[in-house]
VOGU-3710 file (C-alpha; in Angstrom, 3 decimals, decimal comma):
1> xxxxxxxxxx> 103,804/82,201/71,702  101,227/84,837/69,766  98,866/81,489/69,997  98,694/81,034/73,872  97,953/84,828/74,624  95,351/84,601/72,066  93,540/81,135/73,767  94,315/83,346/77,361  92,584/86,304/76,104  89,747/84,707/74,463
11> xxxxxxxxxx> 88,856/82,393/76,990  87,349/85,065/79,675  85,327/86,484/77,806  83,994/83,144/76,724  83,493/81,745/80,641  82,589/85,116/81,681  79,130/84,242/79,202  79,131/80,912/80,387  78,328/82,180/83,455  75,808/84,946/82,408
21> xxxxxxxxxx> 73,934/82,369/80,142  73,689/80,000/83,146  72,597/82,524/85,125  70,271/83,904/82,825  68,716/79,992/82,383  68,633/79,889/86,365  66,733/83,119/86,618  64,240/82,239/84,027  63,625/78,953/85,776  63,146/80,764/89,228
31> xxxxxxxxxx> 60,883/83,459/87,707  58,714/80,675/85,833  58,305/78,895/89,325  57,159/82,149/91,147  55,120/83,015/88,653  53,178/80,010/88,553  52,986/79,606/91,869  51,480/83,439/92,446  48,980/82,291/89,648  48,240/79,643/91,407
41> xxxxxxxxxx> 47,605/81,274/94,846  45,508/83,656/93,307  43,349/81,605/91,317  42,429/79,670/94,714  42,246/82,680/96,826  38,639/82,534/98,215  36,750/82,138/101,221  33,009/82,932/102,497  32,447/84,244/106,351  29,165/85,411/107,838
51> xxxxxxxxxx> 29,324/88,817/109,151  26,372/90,825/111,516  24,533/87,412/110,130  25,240/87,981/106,227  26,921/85,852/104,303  29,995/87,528/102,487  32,003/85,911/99,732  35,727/86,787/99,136  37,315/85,730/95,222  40,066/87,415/93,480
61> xxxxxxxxxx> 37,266/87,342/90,604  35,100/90,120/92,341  38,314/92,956/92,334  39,060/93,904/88,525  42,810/94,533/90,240  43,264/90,843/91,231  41,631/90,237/88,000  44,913/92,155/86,615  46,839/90,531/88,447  46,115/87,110/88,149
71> xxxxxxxxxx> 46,128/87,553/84,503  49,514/89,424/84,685  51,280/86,499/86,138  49,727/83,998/84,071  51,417/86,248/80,986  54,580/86,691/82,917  54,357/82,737/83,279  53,857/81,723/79,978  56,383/84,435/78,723  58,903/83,341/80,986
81> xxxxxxxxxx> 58,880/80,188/79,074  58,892/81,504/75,562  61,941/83,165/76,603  63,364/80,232/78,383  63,491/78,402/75,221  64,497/81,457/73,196  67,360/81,704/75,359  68,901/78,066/75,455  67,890/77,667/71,658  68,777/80,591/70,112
91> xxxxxxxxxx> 71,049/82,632/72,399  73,149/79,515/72,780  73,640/78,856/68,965  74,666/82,092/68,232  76,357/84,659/70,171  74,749/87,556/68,253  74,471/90,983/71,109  71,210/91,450/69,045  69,123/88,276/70,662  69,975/89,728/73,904
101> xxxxxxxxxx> 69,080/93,236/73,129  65,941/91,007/72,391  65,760/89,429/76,031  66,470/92,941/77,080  62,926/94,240/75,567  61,376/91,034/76,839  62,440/91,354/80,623  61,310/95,266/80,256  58,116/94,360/79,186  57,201/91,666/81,891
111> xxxxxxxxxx> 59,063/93,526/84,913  56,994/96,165/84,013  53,788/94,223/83,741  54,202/92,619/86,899  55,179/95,301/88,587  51,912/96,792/87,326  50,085/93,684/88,977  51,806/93,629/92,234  51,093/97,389/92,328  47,074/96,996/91,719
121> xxxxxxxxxx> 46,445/93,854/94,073  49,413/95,614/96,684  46,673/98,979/96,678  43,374/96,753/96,856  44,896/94,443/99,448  45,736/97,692/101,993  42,377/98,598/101,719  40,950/95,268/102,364  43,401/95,275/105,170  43,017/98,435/106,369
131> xxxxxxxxxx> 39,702/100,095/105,001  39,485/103,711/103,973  37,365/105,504/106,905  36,941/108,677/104,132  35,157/106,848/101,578  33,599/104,477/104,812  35,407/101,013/103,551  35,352/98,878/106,365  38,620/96,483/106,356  37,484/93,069/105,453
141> xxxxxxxxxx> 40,815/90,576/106,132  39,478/90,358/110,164  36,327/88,432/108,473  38,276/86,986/105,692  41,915/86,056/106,842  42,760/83,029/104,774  41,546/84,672/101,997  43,849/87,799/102,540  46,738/85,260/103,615  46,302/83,753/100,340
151> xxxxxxxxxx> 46,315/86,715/98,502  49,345/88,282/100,449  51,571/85,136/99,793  51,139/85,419/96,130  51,830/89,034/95,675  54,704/88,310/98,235  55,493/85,899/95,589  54,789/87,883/92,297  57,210/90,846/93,740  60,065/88,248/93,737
161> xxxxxxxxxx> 59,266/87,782/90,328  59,527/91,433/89,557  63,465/91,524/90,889  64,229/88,562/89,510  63,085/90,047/86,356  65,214/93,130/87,248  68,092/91,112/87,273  67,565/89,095/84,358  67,097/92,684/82,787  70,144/93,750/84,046
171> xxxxxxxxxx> 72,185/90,866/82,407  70,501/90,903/79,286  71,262/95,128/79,162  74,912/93,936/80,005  75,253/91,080/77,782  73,441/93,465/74,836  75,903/96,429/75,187  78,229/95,007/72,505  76,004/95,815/69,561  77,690/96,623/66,735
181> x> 75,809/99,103/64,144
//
C-alpha cells in the first residue's frame, strides 16, 4: 500500500517537469526562429529614394542603434541555441535545480540584451518616423517606406523575442527555486 502512494506522489512532480522541459524546448525553438528572422530583416533593411532631386540611401549600417540591434539578435540567436542544446543535453540527464538556476542567468542576460536592442532601433525608428522639429530632423519613412516597413517588422519581431524570453525566464526562476545549499 506505502508503494502506490509513493508512485502517486512522485509522479506529479515528475509530469509537472515534463511539461516545463517541453515547454522550455518549445520556447527556445520559437525564440531561435524570431530571432533569426529579426536578424534577417534587419540585415536586408535598405532602400535608396531621391528626394528635392538628391539621392538618399537608407541601411541599418548607417544608425550605430540598428547596428546594436542587429548585432543583439544575432547574439540572442546564436545563444538561443547554445542553450537549446544545454537544455535537452544537460537539463534532461540530470535533474540538478542548479542547471536551471543556470538557464535562469542565461534568459536574464539575453531578455535584457534584446530588450536593450528593441529599445535603441524602437527610439531611432520614431524619429525616422516622426522627426524631431527641436533639433530640425525631418521624418524620413514618407521617402523611405519599405525600408521603415522592414525595419518595423523586425523589431515587431525582436520584441516577441523579448517575452518569450520573459517566459522562458520565468520557468527557469520556477524550475530553479528548489536549490538546495
Amino acid at each position: 500500500m506505502e508503494n502506490n502512494g509513493a508512485k502517486n506522489r512522485q509522479n506529479p512532480p515528475l509530469k509537472s517537469h515534463k511539461c516545463s522541459f517541453g515547454a522550455q524546448i518549445l520556447l527556445r525553438i520559437l525564440a531561435i526562429a524570431f530571432t533569426l528572422a529579426a536578424t534577417l530583416l534587419i540585415l536586408n533593411s535598405q532602400q535608396t529614394a531621391i528626394v528635392y532631386g538628391i539621392e538618399m540611401d537608407a541601411r541599418y549600417s548607417y544608425s550605430p542603434a540598428f547596428k546594436f540591434f542587429a548585432i543583439a539578435n544575432i547574439i540572442g540567436c546564436v545563444f538561443s541555441v547554445l542553450s537549446l542544446f544545454f537544455a535537452t543535453v544537460v537539463c534532461l540527464k540530470r535533474l540538478d535545480p542548479k542547471n536551471y538556476f543556470f538557464l535562469f542567468l542565461h534568459d536574464m542576460i539575453m531578455m535584457g540584451l534584446l530588450l536593450a536592442g528593441c529599445a535603441a532601433a524602437t527610439a531611432i525608428g520614431y524619429v525616422g518616423n516622426y522627426g524631431e522639429s527641436h533639433s530640425g530632423w525631418m521624418p524620413i519613412c514618407d521617402h523611405v517606406s519599405k525600408f521603415c516597413h522592414k525595419v518595423t517588422n523586425s523589431v515587431i519581431l525582436s520584441y516577441v523575442a523579448v517575452l518569450l524570453y520573459l517566459c522562458l525566464t520565468i520557468i527557469s526562476a520556477n524550475q530553479s527555486r528548489n536549490i538546495q545549499v
